[in-house]
C-alpha positions in Angstrom: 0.5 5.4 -2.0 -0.4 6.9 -5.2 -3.6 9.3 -4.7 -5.1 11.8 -7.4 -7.7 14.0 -7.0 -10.9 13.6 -8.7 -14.6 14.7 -9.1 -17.8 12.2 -9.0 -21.1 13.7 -10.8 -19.2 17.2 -10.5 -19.0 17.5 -6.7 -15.8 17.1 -5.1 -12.6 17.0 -5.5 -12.1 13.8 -3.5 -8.9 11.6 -2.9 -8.4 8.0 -4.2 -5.7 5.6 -4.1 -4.4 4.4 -7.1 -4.7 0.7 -7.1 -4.2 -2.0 -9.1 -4.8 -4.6 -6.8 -8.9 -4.1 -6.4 -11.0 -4.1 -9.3 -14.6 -2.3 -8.9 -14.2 1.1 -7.4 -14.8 1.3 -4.0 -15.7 4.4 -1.8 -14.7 4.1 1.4 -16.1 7.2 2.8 -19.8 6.6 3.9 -20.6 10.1 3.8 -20.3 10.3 0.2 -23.7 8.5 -0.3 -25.1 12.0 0.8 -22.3 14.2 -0.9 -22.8 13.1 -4.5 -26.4 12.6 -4.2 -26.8 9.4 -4.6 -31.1 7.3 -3.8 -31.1 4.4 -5.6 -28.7 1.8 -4.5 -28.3 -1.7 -3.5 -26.4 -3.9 -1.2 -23.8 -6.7 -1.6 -21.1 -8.2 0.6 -17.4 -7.8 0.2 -15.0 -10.4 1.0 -10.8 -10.4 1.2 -7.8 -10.3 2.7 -7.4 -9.7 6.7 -9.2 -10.6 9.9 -12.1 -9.4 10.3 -15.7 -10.1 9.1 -17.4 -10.3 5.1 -19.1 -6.3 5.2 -21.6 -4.8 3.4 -21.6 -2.3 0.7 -23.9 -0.3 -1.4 -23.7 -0.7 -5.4 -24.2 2.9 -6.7 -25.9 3.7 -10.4 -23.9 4.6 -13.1 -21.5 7.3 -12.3 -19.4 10.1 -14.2 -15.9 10.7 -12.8 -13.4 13.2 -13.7 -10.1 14.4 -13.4 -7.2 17.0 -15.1 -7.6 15.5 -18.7 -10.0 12.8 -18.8 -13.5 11.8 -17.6 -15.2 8.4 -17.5 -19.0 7.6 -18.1 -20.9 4.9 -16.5 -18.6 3.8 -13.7 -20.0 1.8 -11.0 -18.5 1.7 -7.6 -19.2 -0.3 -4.3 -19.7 2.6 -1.1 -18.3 1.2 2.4 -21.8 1.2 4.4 -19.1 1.9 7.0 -15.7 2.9 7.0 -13.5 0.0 8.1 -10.6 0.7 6.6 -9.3 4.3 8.3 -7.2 4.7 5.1 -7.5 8.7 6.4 -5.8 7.7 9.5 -3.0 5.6 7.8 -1.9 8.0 5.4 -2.8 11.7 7.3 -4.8 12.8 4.9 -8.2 12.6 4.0 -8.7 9.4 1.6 -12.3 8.9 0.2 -11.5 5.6 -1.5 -10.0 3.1 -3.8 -9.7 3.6 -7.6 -8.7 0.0 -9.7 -9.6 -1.8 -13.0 -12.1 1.3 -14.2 -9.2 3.6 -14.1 -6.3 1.3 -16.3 -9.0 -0.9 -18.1 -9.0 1.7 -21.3 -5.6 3.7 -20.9 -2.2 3.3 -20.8 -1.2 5.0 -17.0 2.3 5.9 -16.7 3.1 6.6 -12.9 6.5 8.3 -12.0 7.5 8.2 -8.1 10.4 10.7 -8.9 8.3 13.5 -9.7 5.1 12.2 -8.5 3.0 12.5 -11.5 0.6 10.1 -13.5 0.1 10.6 -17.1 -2.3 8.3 -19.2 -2.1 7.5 -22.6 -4.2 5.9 -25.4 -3.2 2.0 -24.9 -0.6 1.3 -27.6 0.3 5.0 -27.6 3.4 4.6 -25.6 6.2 2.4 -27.3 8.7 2.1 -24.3 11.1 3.6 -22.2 15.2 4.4 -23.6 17.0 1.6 -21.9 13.9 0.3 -20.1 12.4 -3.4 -20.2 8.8 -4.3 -21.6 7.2 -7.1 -19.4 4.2 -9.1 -20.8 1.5 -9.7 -17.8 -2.1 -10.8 -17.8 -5.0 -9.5 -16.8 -7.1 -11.7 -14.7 -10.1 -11.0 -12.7 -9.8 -7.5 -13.6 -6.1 -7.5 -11.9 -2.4 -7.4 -13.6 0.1 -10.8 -12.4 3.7 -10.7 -13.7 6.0 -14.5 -13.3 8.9 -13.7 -11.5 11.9 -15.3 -10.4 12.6 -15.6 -6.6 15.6 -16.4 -4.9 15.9 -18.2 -1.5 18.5 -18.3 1.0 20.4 -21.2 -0.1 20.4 -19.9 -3.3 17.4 -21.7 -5.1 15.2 -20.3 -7.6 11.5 -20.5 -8.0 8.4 -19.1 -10.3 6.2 -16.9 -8.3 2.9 -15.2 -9.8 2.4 -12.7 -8.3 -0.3 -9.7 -8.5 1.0 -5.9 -9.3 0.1 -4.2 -6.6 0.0 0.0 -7.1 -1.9 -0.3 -3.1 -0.1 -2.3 -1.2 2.6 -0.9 0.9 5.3 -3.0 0.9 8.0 -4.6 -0.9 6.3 -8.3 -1.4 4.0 -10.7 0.1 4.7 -14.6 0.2 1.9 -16.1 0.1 0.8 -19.7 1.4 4.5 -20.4 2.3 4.9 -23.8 4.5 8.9 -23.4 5.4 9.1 -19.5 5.2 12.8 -20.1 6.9 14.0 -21.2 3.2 13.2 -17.9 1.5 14.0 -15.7 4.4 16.4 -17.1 7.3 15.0 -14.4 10.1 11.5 -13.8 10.5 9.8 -11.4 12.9 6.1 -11.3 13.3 4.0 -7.9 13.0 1.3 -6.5 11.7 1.6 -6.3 7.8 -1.0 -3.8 7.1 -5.1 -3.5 6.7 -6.8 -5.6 3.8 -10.0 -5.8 2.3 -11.2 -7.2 5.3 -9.1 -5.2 8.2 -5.6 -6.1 10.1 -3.2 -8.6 8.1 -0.8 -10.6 10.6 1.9 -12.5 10.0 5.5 -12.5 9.8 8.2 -10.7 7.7 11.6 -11.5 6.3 14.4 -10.8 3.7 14.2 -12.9 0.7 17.9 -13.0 -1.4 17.0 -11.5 -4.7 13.9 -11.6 -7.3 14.0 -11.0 -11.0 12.1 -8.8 -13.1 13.4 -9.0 -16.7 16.7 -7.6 -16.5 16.7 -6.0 -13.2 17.5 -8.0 -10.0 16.4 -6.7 -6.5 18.2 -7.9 -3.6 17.4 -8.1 -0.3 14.1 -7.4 -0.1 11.4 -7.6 2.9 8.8 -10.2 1.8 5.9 -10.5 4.1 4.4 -13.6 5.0 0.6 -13.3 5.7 -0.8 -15.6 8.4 -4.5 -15.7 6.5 -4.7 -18.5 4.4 -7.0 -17.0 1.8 -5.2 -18.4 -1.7 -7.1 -21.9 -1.6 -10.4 -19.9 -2.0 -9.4 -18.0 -5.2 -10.4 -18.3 -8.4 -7.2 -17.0 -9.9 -4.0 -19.3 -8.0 -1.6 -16.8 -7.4 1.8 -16.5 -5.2 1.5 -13.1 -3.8 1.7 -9.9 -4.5 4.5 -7.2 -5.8 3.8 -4.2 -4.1 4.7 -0.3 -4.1 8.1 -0.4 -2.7 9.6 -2.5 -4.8 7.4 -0.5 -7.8 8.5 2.8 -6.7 12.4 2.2 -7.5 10.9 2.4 -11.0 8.9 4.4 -13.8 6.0 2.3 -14.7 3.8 2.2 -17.8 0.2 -0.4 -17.0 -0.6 -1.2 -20.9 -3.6 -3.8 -19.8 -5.1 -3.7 -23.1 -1.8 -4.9 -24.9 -1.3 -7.0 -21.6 2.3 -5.1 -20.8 4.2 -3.4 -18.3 7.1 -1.1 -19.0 10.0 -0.6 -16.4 12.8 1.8 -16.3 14.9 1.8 -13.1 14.5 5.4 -11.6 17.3 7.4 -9.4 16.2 5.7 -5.8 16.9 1.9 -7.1 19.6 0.7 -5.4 18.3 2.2 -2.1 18.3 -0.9 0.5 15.1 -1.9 1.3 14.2 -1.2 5.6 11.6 -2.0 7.7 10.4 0.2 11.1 13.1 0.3 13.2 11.0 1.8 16.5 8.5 -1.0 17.1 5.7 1.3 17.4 2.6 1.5 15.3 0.8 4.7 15.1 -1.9 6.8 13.3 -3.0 10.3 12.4 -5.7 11.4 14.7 -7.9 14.6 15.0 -10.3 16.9 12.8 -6.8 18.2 10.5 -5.4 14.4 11.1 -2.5 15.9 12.5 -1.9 14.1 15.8 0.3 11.0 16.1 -1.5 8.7 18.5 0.4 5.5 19.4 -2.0 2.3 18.4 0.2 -0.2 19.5 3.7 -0.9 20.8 5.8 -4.4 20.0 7.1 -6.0 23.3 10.7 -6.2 23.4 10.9 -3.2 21.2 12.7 0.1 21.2 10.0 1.6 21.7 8.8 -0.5 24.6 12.1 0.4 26.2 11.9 3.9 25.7 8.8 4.1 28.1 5.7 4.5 25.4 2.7 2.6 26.2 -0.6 2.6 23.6 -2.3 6.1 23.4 0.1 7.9 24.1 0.1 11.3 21.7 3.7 11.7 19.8 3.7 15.8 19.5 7.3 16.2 18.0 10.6 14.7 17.0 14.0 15.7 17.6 11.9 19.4 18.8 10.1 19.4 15.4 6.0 19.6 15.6 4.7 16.6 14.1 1.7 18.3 13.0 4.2 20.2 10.6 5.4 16.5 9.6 3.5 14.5 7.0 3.2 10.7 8.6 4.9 9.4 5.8 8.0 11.6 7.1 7.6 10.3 10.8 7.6 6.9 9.1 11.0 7.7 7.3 12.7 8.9 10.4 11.4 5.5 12.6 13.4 3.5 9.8 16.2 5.3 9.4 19.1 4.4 10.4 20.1 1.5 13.2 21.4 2.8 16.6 20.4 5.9 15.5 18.7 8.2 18.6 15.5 10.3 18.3 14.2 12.5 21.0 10.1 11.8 21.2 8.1 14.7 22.8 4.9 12.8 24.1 1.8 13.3 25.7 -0.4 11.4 27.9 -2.3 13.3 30.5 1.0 15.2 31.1 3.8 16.1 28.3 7.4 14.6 29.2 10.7 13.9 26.7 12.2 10.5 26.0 14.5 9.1 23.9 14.2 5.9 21.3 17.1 4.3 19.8 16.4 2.6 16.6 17.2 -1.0 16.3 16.9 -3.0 13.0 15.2 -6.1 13.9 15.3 -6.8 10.2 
């Protein structure tokens, strides 16, 4: 995830996600009604992607925000009445919400993975990268879509629209696929992360190669999303294009001149992996910075390694995780296959085991 610090009516700073996939700004910590004094509000329900139930959410009054450089007048946002997300929990760090359309509306945002900066521009300012490609998309519903061309297993080509998505974790979601088999040949099912509306299932799988101007992507992990929501949208749409395949790149969002820049960065030919423990997990505790086991696939390593749900991970190959950011425990569980980790773990009494990675993938 891509999360900047910022200030809301001068209190703060707070941390939002960078995402180009909602459009209001949403706070998804409750507490913040109190913390930047906020009386006059009103309700609305929010709808989208996952399992659970429409919730509610308070519309604030006009709002200031700031950050290094730049501050925005007027911005309305939706506050979580309660926090269903647990974006803290997922990332280890304290996340107070989402921050979309109000943020890449009037600037030119030019993100950089490799050295984890984001720099915006006046739209039209920036002219494009030295041997980089400039992609026309379209804004819609307050949202960026790029056509791209996907590749099946036996070799066929199709158009996919598909939604730029700076906050969604993965590679690439299929959407509203009948024969999933003829984009991706194995399939396993899984969780595929937390939507608008909670817990996505589904399945996921390798799709051959997609196109994005001049730069193909092979092998990729698409997942395919057991909620049907696309027939309900006002915008048709394929799926979405998320971080990891955005991350192999520098990225320029120009929505006023309707563009997106690409340069391939270092990290692009890295192969794209999926967890190779079986375990699901999240960061737990005042400091978020115990490793609490949500949920363990049957069949998996991890099932054969011995670890059940809440049990407490405290350290990997002898190393504290609560000196480990979670996105480093999620880099060692997808590794390397065959590869062997030693788990200290807790669960009313400490004790050592050892997980051997397989990739089911």
């Amino acid at each position: 995830m891509v999360i900047i610090k910022l200030k809301i009516n001068n209190r703060g700073p707070f941390n939002f996600i960078l995402d180009t996939g909602v459009g209001q700004m949403l706070i998804t910590e409750p507490s913040l009604v109190d913390s930047i004094s906020i009386t006059s509000k009103r309700t609305i329900k929010i709808s989208g992607f996952g399992e659970g139930q429409d919730f509610e959410a308070f519309v604030t009054p006009p709002l200031n925000i700031q950050m290094k450089g730049l501050t925005s007048h007027y911005v309305t946002a939706a506050i979580l009445k309660k926090d269903f997300f647990g974006l803290s929990n997922y990332a280890g760090m304290r996340i107070h919400g989402l921050l979309g359309y109000d943020f890449f509306n009037r600037l030119a945002v030019k993100v950089n993975f490799a050295d984890s900066t984001v720099t915006a521009f006046t739209p039209g300012k920036f002219t494009g990268f030295s041997n980089g490609i400039k992609l026309p998309i379209s804004i819609e519903e307050n949202r960026p879509y790029l056509e791209t061309k996907v590749t099946c297993n036996d070799g066929t080509e199709t158009m996919s629209k598909l939604i730029v998505d700076l906050g969604a974790g993965h590679a690439m979601t299929l959407e509203n696929v009948a024969n999933k088999t003829a984009f991706s040949p194995t399939l396993i099912a899984g969780n595929l992360g937390v939507g608008i509306k909670g817990l996505i299932s589904g399945y996921l799988g390798r799709v051959k190669a997609i196109d994005i101007g001049k730069y193909k992507i092979k092998d990729l992990i698409a997942s395919y999303p057991d909620d049907d929501h696309t027939k309900s949208l006002s915008v048709p749409r394929d799926g979405n294009l998320g971080i990891d395949v955005l991350k192999k790149f520098k990225v320029v969002f120009d929505y006023t001149n309707n563009v997106m820049y690409l340069k391939a960065s270092s990290g692009f030919n890295e192969p794209f992996e999926h967890d190779m423990s079986g375990l699901e997990y999240y960061a737990s505790g005042d400091n978020l910075n115990h490793i609490i086991i949500d949920r363990v696939e049957p069949g998996s390593p991890g099932e054969a390694a011995g670890l059940v749900k809440d049990d407490e991970i405290t350290a990997i190959n002898f190393k504290p995780v609560s000196s480990m950011h979670i996105e480093d425990i999620d880099e060692l569980f997808r590794s390397r296959d065959n590869r062997i980790l030693i788990l200290d773990i807790y669960h009313d009494q400490s004790f050592k085991t050892f997980i051997t990675l397989k990739r089911r993938i």
